[in-house]
C-alpha positions in Angstrom: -12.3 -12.5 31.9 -9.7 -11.5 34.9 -7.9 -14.0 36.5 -10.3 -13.0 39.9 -13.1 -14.2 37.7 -11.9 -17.1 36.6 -10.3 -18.3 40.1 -14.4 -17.3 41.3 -15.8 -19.5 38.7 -13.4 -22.7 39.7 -14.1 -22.2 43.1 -17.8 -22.4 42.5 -17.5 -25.4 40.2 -15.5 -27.4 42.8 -17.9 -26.4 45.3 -20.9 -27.9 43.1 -19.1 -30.9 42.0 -18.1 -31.4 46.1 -21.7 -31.1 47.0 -23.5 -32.8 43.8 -20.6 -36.0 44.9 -22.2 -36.8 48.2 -25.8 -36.5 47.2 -25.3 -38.6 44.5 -24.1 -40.9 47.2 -26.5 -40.6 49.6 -29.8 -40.9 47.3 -28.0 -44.4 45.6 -25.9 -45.5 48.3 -26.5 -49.6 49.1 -25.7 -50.3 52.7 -25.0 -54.2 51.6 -22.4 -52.9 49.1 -18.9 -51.6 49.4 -18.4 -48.0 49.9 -15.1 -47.4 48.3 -16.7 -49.0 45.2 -20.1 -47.0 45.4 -17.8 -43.7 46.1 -15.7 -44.5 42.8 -18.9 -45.3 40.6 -19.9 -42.0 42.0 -17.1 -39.7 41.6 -17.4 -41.3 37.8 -20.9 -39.6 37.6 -19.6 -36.5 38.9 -17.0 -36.6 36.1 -19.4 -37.3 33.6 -21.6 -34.3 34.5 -19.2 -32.2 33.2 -20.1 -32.5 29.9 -23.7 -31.6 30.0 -22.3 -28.1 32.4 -20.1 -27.5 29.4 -22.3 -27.3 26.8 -25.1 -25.8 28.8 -22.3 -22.9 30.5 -20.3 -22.2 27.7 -22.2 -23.1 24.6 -26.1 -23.3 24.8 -26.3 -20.1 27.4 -24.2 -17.8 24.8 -25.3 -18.9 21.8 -29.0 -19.2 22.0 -30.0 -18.0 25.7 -28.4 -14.7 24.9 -29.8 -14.0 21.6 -33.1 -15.4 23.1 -33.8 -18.1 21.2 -35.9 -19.6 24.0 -37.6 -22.6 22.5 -34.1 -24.3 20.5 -32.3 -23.2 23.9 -35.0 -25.5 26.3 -35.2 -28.3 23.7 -31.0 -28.7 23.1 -30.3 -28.7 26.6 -33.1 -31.4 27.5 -31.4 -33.8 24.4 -28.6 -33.2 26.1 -29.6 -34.5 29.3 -31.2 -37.1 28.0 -28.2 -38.0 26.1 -25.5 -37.5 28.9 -28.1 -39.6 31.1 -27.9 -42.9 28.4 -24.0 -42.1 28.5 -23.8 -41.9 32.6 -26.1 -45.0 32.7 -24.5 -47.2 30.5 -20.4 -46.5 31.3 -21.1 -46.4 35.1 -23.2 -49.9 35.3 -20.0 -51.2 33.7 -17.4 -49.4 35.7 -19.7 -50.8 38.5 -19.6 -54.2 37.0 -16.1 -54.5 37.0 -15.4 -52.6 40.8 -18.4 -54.9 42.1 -19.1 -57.9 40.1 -22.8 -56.7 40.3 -25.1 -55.4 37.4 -27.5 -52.4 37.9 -28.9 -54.0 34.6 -30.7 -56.8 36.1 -33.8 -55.3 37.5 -36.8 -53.6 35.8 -37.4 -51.1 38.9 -33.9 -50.2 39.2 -33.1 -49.5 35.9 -36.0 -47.2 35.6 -35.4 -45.5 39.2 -31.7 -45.2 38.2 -32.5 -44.0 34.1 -34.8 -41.2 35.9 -32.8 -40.2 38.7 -29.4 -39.5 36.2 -32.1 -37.6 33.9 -33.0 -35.1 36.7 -29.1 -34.8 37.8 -28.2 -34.1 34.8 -31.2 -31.3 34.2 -30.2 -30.1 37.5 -26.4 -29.8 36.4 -27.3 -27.9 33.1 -29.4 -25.9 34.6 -27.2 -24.9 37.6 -24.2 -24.3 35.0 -26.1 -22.4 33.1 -26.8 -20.0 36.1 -23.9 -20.2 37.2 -22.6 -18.8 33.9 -25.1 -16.2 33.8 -23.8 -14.8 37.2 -20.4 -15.3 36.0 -20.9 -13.5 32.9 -22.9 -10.3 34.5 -20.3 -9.8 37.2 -17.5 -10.2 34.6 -19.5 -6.8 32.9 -20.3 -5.1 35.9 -16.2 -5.8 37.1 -15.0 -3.9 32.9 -17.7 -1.3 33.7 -16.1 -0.5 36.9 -12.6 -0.5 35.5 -14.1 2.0 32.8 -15.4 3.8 34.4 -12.2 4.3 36.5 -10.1 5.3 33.8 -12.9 8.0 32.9 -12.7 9.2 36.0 -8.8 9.3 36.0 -8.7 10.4 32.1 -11.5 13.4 33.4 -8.6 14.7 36.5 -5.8 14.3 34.2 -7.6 16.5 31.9 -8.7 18.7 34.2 -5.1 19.2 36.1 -3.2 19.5 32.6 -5.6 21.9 31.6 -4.5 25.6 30.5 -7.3 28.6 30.4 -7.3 29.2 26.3 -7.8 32.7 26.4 -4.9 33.0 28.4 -2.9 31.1 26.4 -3.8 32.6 22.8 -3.7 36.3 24.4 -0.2 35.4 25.5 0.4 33.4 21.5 -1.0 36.9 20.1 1.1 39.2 22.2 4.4 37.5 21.5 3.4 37.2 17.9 3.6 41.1 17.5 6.5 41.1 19.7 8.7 39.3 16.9 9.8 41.6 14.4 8.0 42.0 11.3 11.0 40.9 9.0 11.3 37.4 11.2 8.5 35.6 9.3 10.0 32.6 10.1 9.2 33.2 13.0 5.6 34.1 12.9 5.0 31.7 10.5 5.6 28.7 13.3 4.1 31.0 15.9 1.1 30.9 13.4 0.8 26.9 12.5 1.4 26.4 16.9 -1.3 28.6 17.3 -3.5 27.0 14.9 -2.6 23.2 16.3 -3.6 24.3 19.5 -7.0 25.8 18.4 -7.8 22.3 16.8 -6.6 20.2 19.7 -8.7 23.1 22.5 -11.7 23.5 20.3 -12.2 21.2 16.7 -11.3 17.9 19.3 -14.7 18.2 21.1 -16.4 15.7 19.1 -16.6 12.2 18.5 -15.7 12.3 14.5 -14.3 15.3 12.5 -13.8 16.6 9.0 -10.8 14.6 7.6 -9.7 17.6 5.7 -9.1 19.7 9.4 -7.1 16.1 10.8 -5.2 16.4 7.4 -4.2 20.1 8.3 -3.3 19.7 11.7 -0.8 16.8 10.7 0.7 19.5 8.0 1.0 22.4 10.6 2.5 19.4 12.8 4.9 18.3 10.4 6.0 21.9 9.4 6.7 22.7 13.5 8.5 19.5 13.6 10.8 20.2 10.5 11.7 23.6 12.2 14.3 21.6 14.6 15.5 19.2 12.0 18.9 19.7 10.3 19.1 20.5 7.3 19.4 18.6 4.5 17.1 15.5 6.2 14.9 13.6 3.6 11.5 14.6 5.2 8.4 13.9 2.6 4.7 14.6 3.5 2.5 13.3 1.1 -1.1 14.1 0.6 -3.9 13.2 -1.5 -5.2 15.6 -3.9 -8.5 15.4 -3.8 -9.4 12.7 -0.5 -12.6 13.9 -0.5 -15.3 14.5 2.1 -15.7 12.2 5.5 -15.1 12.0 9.4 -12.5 10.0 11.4 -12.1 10.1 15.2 -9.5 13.1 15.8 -5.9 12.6 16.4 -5.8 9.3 15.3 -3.0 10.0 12.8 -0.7 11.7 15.3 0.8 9.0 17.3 2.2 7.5 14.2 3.9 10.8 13.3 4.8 12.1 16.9 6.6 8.6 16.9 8.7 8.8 13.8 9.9 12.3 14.4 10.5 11.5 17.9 12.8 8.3 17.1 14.4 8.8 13.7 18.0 8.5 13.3 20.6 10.9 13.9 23.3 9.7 11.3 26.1 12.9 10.6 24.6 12.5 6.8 21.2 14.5 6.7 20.7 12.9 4.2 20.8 9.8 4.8 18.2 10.5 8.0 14.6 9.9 6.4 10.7 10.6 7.4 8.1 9.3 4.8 4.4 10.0 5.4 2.1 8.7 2.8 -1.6 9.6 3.1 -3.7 8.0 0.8 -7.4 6.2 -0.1 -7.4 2.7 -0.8 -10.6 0.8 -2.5 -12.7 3.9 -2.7 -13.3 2.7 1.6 -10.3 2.3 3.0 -8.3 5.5 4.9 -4.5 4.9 4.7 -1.4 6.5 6.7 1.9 5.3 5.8 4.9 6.4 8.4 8.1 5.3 7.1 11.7 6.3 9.4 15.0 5.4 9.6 16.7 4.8 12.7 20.3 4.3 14.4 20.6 0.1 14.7 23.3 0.5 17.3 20.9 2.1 19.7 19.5 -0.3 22.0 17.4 1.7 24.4 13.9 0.6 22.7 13.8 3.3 20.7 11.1 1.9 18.7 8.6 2.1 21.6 5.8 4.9 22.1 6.5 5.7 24.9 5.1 9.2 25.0 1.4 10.6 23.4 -1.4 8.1 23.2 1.4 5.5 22.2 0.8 2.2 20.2 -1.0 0.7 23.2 -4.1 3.4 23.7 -4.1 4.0 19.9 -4.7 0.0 18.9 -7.6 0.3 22.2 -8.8 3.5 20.2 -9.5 2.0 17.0 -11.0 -1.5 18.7 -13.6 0.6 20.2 -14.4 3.2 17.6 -13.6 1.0 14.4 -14.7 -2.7 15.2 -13.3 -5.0 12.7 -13.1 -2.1 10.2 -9.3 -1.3 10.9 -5.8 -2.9 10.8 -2.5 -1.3 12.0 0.7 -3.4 11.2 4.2 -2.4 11.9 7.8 -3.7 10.1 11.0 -3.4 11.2 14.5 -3.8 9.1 17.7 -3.1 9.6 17.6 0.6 9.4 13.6 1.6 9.0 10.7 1.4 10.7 7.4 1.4 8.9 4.0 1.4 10.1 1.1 1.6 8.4 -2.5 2.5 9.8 -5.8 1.4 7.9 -9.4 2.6 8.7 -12.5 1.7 6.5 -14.3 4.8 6.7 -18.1 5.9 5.3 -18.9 8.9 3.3 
């Protein structure tokens, strides 16, 4: 809930309370009695009614109203008007007692007219609460679907302005492919894995879930650009699993976690001692597992451990709470020279 909601739904509760205060007062106001004391004893019943609104708003309207279970829903709220009214009856003829020196106990006709007339604020006070939390709750969805359906919108133009004609692009891949010298394979070798990333990210990254065999070789052809501008000597390890079988993850879900070690491992004048570890593996015959292990420089204090490019940390962990509900887990772990993080997605064959 955003602070605009929450600030909306004080607002209206002060409001109600306000209101609710004086006609309290007015329907048991005693013209032979103190006013200060009858306006005490009745900000008391105000106070009370609070706890009746809480269970009703917060308790009885998500818990039963909105899985509609209609007839526990009706009969909970009336025992607990009922209940609140025996509570508001009993501690208010008391407070009332000791402000006044006079009993609300003493007549048959009062304490009926006053039993009754704390029943029906109190229904009136659930069932207002519970309204109230019903409009509270709808414009709380209507106000997430709005900011949704923003960053669609916004995702949708940044898409659209970043995007590159791909017939243009391969023709112009294809042409400076032949344009390398047959002896450079090299060369065309990373001309060839580029080529192929961008024909998965243009054209394989249409749909929801894909093959986990074509995410697995998009990471390699990823991994093998990547290596292309490290020195040599660096302790780079990609490790795959044989056999990982046959299901679908989301696409590109692996790549932030890679993009971020090769962006931020160390530069040490050792290669060797620079390291990038990326462990692919199934865990529990359910459970999808990437394993990004780096080293980085300790001395460097510029938050280099922050993703601060690609879909980052941030948009990944929204990712995987949308498209994997309680059936992921991504944890991270610092020391003095490594950063590991390690990515876990329960998946179905």
């Amino acid at each position: 809930m955003s602070r605009k909601v929450k600030n909306t739904e004080i607002g209206i509760y002060l409001l109600l309370w306000i209101i609710l205060t004086f006609f309290l007062l007015y329907f048991i106001y005693d013209p032979y009695a103190s006013f200060m004391q009858q306006f005490i004893a009745t900000l008391f019943v105000t106070g009370l009614t609070a706890l009746p609104a809480y269970v009703s708003s917060k308790i009885l309207v998500p818990k039963l109203l909105y899985r509609k279970i209609i007839g526990k829903f009706i009969g909970v709220l009336l025992l607990t008007a009922f209940l609140n009214t025996i509570l508001t009856y009993f501690l208010t003829g008391a407070l009332y007692f000791e402000l006044s020196g006079k009993s609300i106990f003493a007549k048959d006709a009062l304490i009926q007219y006053l039993f009754s007339f704390f029943f029906i604020v109190n229904c009136i006070v659930i069932v207002v609460s519970g309204a109230v939390q019903i409009i509270i709750d709808r414009y709380s969805i209507e106000e997430k679907l709005h900011v949704v359906e923003d960053e669609k919108v916004s995702t949708e133009l940044a898409f659209l302005r970043a995007q590159i004609n791909p017939h243009f692009l391969f023709n112009v891949l294809n042409t400076i492919y032949f344009q390398i010298q047959k002896e450079n394979n090299e060369a065309r070798n990373s001309l060839e894995k580029l080529s192929e990333m961008l024909r998965y990210q243009l054209y394989e990254c249409t749909t929801d879930m894909i093959d986990i065999s074509k995410e697995l070789a998009y990471i390699q052809n990823y991994v093998a650009v990547q290596q292309l501008r490290m020195e040599a000597g660096t302790d780079m390890q990609l490790k795959l699993p044989g056999d990982i079988g046959s299901f679908k993850i989301a696409p590109l879900l692996i790549l932030p976690l890679v993009e971020n070690a090769f962006k931020h491992i160390s530069n040490f004048k050792d290669p060797s001692k620079n390291k990038l570890s990326i462990d692919i593996y199934i865990e529990a015959d359910s459970w999808f597992v990437v394993n990004v292990v780096n080293t980085y420089n300790s001395m460097d204090r510029t938050g280099q451990l922050q993703y601060s490019s690609g879909l980052g940390l941030k948009n990944l962990e929204r990712r995987l709470v949308l498209l994997y509900p309680g059936k992921h887990s991504i944890t991270t772990k610092r020391t003095e020279n490594t950063y590991e993080t390690t990515l876990k997605i329960q998946y179905h064959d």
